[in-house]
VMD Tcl script that draws the C-alpha trace (Angstrom):
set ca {
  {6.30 23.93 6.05}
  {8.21 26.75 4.44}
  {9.19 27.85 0.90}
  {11.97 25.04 -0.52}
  {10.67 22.31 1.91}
  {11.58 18.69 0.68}
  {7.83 17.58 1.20}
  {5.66 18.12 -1.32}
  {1.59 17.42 -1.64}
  {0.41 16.14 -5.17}
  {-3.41 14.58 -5.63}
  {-1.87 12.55 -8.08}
  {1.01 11.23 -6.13}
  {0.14 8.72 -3.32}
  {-3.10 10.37 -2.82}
  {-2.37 13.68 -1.98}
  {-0.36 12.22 0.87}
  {2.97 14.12 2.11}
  {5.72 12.86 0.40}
  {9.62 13.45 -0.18}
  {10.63 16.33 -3.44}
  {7.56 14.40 -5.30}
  {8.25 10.36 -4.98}
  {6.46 7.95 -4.02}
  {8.09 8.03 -0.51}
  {5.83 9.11 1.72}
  {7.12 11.19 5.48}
  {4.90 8.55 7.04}
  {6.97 5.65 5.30}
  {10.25 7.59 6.41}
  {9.13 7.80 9.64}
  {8.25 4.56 10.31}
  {11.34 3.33 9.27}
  {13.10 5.54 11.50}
  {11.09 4.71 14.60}
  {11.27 1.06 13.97}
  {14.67 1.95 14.93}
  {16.23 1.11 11.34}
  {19.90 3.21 10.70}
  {19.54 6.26 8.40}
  {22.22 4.26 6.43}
  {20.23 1.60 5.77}
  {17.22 3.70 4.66}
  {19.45 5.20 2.20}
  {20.82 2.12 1.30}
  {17.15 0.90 1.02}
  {15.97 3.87 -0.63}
  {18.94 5.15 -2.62}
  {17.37 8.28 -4.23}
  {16.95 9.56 -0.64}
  {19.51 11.85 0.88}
  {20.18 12.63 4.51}
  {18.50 16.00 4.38}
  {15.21 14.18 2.90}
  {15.05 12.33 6.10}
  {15.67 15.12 8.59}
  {12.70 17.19 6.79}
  {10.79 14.47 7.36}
  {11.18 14.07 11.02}
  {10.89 18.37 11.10}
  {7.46 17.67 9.25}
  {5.96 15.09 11.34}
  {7.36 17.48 14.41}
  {5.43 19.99 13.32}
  {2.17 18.13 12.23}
  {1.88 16.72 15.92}
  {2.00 19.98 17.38}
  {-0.77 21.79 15.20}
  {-4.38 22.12 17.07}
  {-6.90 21.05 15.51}
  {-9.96 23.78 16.55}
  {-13.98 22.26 16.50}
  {-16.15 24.36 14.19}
  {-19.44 25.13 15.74}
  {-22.17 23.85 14.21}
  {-24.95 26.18 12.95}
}
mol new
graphics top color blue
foreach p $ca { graphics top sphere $p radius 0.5 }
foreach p [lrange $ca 0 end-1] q [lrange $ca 1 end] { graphics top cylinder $p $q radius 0.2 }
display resetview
């Protein structure tokens, strides 16, 4: 993702794992919620130091995970 994305990778935060400007939300946990079919409302009513935008940058960076390729290194 680009310069001023919302996710953010930290070794010392969740394990490295992508998560939202730094928390301890992770764009898996986001997405979850959203494809369990839960309102964005109620996420941010759940999660209350989320905003809108943090969720949509989520969904952009599981997008755009899915579509990288991952390429087999030959082995010597």
């Amino acid at each position: 993702m680009g310069e001023g994305s919302r996710i953010t990778h930290d070794p010392l935060v969740m394990g490295g794992k992508p998560c939202i400007r730094g928390m301890r939300v992770t764009v898996g946990t986001v997405v979850e919620l959203v494809a369990s079919g839960l309102p964005w409302e109620e996420i941010l009513r759940l999660y209350p130091y989320l905003e809108s935008e943090d969720i949509k940058e989520a969904l952009r960076y599981a997008a755009w995970r899915v579509e990288e390729v991952e390429v087999p290194l030959a082995v010597a």
